[in-house]
Structures are given as C-alpha cells and as structure tokens.
N, C-alpha and C positions, 0 to 999 in steps of 0.2 A: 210157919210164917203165914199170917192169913193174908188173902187178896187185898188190894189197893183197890179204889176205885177210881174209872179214867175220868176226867173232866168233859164232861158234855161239850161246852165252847172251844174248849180245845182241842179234840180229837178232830172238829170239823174247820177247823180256821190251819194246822200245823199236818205236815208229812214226815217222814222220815225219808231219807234217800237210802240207796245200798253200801253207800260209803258212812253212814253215821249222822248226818250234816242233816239239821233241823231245816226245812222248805217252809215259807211263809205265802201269803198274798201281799201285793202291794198297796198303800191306803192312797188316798187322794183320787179316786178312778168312777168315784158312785153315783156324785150329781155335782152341778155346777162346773159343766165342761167350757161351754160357749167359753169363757175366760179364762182358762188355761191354754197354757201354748200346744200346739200338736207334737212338740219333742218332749214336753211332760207329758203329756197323753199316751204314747207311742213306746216311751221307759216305764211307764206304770200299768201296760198290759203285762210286763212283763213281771216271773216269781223272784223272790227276794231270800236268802238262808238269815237265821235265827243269829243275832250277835253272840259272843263270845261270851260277854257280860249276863245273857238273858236263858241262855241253854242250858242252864243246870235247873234253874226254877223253872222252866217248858218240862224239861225231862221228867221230874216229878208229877205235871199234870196230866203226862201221855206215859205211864210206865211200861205200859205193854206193846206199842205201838214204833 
C-alpha cells in the first residue's frame, strides 16, 4: 500500500484528541472586533471538535495524524 499524502492546510488548521475526536479553531476571531459583543468574543477564543458530518472527509486529509 503506498503512503497517502497529508494535506498542508489541514495538518495546521485540525488536531487529533486521545480519545479520536477531530479539534478545530474557531472562525469569526481575526479582525473586525470593535462590533462584536465580548460574549462572542470570549466563546470564540475558545476550540471547537470537527461535526459528524465533516470527520470522514478531515480524516482523509490528515491520515496519519
């Protein structure tokens, strides 16, 4: 079986946990704060796991990982 290649953007944007469970970032956090509320602000420092729907086609882009 020859090697897969991992996905450059994906290897640096996705984690793997010990339990299986795809780790993301959260989006809306980069610019144009002044006008978001600080309880958006404040929920989008925080990480987000991979939907159910999207963890099969992630897992293909990170196979080793």
């Amino acid at each position: 079986m020859p090697k897969l290649k991992t996905h450059s953007a994906s290897k640096k944007r996705f984690r793997v946990t010990a339990t299986g469970k795809i780790k993301r970032g959260q989006a809306w956090r980069s610019h144009r704060l002044v006008s978001k509320a600080t309880k958006a602000k404040k929920h989008h420092r925080l990480g987000a796991y991979v939907s159910a729907a999207n963890e099969a086609a992630i897992r293909k882009l990170i196979p080793y990982k």
